[in-house]
CHARMM internal coordinates of N, CA and C (Angstrom, degrees):
IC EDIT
DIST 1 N 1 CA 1.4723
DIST 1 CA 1 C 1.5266
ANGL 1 N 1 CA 1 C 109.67
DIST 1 C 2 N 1.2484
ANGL 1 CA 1 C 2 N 126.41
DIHE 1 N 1 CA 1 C 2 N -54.78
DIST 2 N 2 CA 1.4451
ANGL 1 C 2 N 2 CA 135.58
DIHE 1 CA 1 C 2 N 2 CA 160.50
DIST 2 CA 2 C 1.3768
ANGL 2 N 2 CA 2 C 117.88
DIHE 1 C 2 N 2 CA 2 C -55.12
DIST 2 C 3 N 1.4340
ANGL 2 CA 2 C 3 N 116.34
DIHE 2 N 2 CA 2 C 3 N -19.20
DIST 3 N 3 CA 1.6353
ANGL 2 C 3 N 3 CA 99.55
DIHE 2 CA 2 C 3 N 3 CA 176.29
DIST 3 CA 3 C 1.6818
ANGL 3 N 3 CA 3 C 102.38
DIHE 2 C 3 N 3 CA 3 C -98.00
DIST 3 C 4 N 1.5254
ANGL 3 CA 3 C 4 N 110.88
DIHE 3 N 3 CA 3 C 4 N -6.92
DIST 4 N 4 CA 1.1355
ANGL 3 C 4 N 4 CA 100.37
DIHE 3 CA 3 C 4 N 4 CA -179.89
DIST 4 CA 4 C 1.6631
ANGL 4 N 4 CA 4 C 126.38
DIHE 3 C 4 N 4 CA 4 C -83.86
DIST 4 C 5 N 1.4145
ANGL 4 CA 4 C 5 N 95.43
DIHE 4 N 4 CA 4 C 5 N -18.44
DIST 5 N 5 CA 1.2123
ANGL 4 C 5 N 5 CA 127.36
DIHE 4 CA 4 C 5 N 5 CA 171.76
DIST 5 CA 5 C 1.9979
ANGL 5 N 5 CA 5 C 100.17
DIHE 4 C 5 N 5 CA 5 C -58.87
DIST 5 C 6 N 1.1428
ANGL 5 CA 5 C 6 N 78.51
DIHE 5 N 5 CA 5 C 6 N -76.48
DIST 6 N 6 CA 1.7653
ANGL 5 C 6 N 6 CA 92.92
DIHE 5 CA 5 C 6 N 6 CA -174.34
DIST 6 CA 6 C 1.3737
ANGL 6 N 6 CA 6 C 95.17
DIHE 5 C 6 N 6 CA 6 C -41.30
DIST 6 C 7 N 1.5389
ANGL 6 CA 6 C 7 N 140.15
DIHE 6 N 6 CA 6 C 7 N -68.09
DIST 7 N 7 CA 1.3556
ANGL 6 C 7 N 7 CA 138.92
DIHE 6 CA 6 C 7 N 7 CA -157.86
DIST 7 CA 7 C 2.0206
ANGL 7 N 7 CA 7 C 112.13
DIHE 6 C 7 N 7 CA 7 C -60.50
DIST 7 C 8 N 1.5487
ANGL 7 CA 7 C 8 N 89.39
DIHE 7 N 7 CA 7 C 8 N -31.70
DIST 8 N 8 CA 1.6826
ANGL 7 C 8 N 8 CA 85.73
DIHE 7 CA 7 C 8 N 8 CA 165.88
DIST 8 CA 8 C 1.1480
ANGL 8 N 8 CA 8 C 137.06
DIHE 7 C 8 N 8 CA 8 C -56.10
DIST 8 C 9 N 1.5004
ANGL 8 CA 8 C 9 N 103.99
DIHE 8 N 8 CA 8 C 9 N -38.41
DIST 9 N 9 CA 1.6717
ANGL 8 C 9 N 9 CA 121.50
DIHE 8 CA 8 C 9 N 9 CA -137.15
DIST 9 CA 9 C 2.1936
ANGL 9 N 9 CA 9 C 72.15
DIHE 8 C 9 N 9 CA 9 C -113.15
DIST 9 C 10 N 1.3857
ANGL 9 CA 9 C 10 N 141.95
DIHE 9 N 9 CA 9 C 10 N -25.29
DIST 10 N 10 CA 0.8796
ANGL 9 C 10 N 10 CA 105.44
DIHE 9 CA 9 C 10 N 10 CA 170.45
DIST 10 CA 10 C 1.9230
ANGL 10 N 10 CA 10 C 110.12
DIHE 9 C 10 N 10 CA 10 C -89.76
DIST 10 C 11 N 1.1742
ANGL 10 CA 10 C 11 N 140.00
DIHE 10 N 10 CA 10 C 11 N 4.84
DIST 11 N 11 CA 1.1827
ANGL 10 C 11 N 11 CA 170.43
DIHE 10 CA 10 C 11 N 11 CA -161.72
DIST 11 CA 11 C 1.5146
ANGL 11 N 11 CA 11 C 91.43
DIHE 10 C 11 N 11 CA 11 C -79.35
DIST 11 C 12 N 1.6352
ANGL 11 CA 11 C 12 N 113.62
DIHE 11 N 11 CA 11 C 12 N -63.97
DIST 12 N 12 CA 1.4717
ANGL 11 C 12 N 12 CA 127.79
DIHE 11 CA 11 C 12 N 12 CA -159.67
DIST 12 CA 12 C 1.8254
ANGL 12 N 12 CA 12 C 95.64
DIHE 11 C 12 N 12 CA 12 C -77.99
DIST 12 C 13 N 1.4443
ANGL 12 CA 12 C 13 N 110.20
DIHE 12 N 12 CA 12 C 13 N -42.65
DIST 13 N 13 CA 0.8980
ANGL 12 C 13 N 13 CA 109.44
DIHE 12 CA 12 C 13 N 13 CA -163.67
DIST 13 CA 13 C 1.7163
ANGL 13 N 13 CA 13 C 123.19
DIHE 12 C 13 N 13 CA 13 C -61.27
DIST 13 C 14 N 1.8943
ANGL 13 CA 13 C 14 N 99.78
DIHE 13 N 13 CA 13 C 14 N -26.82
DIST 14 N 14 CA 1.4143
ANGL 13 C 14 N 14 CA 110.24
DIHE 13 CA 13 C 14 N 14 CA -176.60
DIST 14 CA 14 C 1.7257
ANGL 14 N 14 CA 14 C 91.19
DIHE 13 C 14 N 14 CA 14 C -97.79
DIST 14 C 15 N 0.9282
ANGL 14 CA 14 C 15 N 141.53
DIHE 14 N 14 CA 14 C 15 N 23.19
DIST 15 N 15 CA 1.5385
ANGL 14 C 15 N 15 CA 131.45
DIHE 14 CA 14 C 15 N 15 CA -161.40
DIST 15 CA 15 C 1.9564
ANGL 15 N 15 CA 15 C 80.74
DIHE 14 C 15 N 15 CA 15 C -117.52
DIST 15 C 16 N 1.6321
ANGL 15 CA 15 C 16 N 108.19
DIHE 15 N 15 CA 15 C 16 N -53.45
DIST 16 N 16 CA 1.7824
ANGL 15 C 16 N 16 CA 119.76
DIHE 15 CA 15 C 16 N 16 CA -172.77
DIST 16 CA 16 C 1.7327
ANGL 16 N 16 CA 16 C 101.23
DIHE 15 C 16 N 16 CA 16 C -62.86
DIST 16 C 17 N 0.9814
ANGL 16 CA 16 C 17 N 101.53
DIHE 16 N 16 CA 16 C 17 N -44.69
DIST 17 N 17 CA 1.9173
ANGL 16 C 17 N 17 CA 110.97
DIHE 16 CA 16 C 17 N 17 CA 172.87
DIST 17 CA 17 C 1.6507
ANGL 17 N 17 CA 17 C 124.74
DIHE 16 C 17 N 17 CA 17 C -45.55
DIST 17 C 18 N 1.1000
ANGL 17 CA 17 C 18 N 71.48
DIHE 17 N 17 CA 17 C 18 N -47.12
DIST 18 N 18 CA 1.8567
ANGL 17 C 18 N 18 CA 96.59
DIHE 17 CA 17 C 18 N 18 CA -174.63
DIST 18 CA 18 C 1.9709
ANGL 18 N 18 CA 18 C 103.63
DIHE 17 C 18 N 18 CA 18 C -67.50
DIST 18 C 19 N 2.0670
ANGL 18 CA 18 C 19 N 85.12
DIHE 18 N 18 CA 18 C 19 N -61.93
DIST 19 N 19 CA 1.7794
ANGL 18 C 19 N 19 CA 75.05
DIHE 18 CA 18 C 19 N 19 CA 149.93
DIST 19 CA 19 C 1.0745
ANGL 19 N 19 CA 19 C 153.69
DIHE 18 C 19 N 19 CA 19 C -46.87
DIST 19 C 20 N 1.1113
ANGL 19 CA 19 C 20 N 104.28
DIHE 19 N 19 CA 19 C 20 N -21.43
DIST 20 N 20 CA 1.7329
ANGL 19 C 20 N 20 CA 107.44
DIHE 19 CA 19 C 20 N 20 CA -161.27
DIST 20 CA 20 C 1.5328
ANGL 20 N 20 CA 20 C 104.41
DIHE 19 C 20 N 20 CA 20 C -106.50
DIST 20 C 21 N 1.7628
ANGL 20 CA 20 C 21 N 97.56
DIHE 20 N 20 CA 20 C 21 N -0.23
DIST 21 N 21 CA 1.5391
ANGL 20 C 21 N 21 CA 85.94
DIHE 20 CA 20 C 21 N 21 CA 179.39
DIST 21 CA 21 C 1.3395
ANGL 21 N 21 CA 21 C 99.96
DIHE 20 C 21 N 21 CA 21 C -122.34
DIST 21 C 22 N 0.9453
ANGL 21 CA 21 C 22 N 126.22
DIHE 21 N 21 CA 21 C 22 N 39.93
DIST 22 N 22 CA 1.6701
ANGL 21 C 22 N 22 CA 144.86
DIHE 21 CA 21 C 22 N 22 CA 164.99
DIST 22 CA 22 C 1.2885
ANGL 22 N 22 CA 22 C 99.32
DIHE 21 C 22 N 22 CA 22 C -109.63
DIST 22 C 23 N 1.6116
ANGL 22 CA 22 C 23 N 122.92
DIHE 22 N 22 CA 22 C 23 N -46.78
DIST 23 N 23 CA 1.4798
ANGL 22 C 23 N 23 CA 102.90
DIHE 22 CA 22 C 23 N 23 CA -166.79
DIST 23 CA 23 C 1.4401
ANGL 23 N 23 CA 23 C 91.73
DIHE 22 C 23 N 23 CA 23 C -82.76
DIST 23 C 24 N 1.0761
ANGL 23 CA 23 C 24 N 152.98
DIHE 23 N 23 CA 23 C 24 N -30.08
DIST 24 N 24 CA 1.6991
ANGL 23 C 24 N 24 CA 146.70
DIHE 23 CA 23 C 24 N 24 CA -175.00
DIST 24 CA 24 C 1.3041
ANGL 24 N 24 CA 24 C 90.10
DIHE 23 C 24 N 24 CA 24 C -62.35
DIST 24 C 25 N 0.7759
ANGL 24 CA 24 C 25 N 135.43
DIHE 24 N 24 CA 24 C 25 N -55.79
DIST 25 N 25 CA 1.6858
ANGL 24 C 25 N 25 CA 133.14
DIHE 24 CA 24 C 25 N 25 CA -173.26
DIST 25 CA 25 C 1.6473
ANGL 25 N 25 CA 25 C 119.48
DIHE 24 C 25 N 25 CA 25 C -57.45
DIST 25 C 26 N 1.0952
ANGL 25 CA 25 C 26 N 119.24
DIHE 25 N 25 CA 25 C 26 N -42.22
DIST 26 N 26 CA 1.1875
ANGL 25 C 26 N 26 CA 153.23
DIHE 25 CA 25 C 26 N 26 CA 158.75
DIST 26 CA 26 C 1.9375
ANGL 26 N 26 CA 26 C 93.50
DIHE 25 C 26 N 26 CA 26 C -45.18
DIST 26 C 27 N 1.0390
ANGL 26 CA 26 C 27 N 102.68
DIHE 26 N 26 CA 26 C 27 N -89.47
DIST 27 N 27 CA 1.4827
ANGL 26 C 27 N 27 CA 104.97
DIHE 26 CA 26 C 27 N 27 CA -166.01
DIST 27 CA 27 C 1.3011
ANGL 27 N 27 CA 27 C 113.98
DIHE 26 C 27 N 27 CA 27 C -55.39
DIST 27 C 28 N 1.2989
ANGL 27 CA 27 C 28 N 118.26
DIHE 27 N 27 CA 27 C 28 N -32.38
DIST 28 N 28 CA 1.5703
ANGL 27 C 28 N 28 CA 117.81
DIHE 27 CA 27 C 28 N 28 CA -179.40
DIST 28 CA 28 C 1.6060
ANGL 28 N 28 CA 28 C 93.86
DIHE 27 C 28 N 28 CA 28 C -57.75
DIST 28 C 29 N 1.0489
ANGL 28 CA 28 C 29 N 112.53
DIHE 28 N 28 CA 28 C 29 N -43.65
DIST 29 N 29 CA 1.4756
ANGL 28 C 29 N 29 CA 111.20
DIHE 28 CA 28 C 29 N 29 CA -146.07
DIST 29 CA 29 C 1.9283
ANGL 29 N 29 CA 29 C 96.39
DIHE 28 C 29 N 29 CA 29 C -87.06
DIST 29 C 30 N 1.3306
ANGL 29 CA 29 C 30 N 99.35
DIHE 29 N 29 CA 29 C 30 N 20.50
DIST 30 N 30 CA 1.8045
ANGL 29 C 30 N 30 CA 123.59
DIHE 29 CA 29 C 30 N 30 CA -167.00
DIST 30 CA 30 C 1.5166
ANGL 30 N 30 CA 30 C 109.20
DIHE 29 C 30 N 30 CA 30 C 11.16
DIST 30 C 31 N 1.4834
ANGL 30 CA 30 C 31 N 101.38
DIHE 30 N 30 CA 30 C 31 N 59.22
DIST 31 N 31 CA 1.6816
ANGL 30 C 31 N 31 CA 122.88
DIHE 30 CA 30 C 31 N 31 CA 172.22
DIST 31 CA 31 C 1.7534
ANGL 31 N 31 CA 31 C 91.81
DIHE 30 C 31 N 31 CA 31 C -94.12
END
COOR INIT
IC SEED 1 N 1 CA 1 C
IC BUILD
């Protein structure tokens, strides 16, 4: 139950990452 927890929340964490480096990419590219 706790590792499933843990496996989500790092899941979300590379899913928000991934986001966040699309929008940096995005903005550099001042789209």
């Amino acid at each position: 139950s706790l590792t499933l927890i843990r496996e989500r929340a790092k899941l979300k964490g590379e899913v928000l990452r991934a986001l966040g480096g699309v929008k940096a990419s995005a903005s550099l590219l001042g789209v």
